[in-house]
C-alpha positions in Angstrom: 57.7 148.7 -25.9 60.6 146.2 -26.4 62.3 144.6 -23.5 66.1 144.7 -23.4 67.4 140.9 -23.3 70.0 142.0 -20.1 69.6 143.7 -17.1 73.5 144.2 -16.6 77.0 143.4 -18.0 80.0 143.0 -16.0 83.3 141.6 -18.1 82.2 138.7 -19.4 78.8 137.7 -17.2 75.6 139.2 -18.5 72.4 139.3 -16.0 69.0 138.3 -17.7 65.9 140.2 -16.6 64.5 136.5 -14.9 68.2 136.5 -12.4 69.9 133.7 -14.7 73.5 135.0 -15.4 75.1 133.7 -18.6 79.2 133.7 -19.5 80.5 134.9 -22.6 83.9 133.8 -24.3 85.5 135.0 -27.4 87.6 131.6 -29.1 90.0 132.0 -31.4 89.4 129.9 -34.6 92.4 127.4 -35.1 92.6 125.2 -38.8 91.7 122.2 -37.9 92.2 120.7 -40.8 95.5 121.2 -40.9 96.3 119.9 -37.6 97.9 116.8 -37.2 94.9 113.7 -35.9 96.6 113.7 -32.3 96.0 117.0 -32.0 92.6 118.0 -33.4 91.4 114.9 -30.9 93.1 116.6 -28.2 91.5 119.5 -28.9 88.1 117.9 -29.3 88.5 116.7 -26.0 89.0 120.2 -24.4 86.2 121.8 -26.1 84.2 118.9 -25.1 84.8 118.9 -21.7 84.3 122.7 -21.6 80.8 122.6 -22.8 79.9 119.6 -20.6 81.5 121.7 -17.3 79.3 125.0 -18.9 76.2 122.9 -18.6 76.6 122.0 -14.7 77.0 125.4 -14.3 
């Protein structure tokens, strides 16, 4: 018998069968390399912050 990976769904949090809950996002792709430097370093830094704050949580 195979085990479903979720127990529950609810917008955009998603409950594992061991009680961890996980977020999901949808990101829009931008073209990077057509971005000015300023920019795609600003962006950089957003994206890196975000994934440093998602793996506090």
């Amino acid at each position: 018998m195979m085990r479903t990976p979720f127990r529950h769904v609810a917008g955009h949090l998603v409950w594992a069968p061991s009680g961890a809950v996980w977020a999901v996002w949808r990101v829009e792709p931008l073209a990077g390399g057509y971005l000015p430097a300023q920019v795609r370093q600003e962006l950089l830094g957003r994206v890196t912050s975000l994934v440093r704050l998602a793996s506090f949580m």
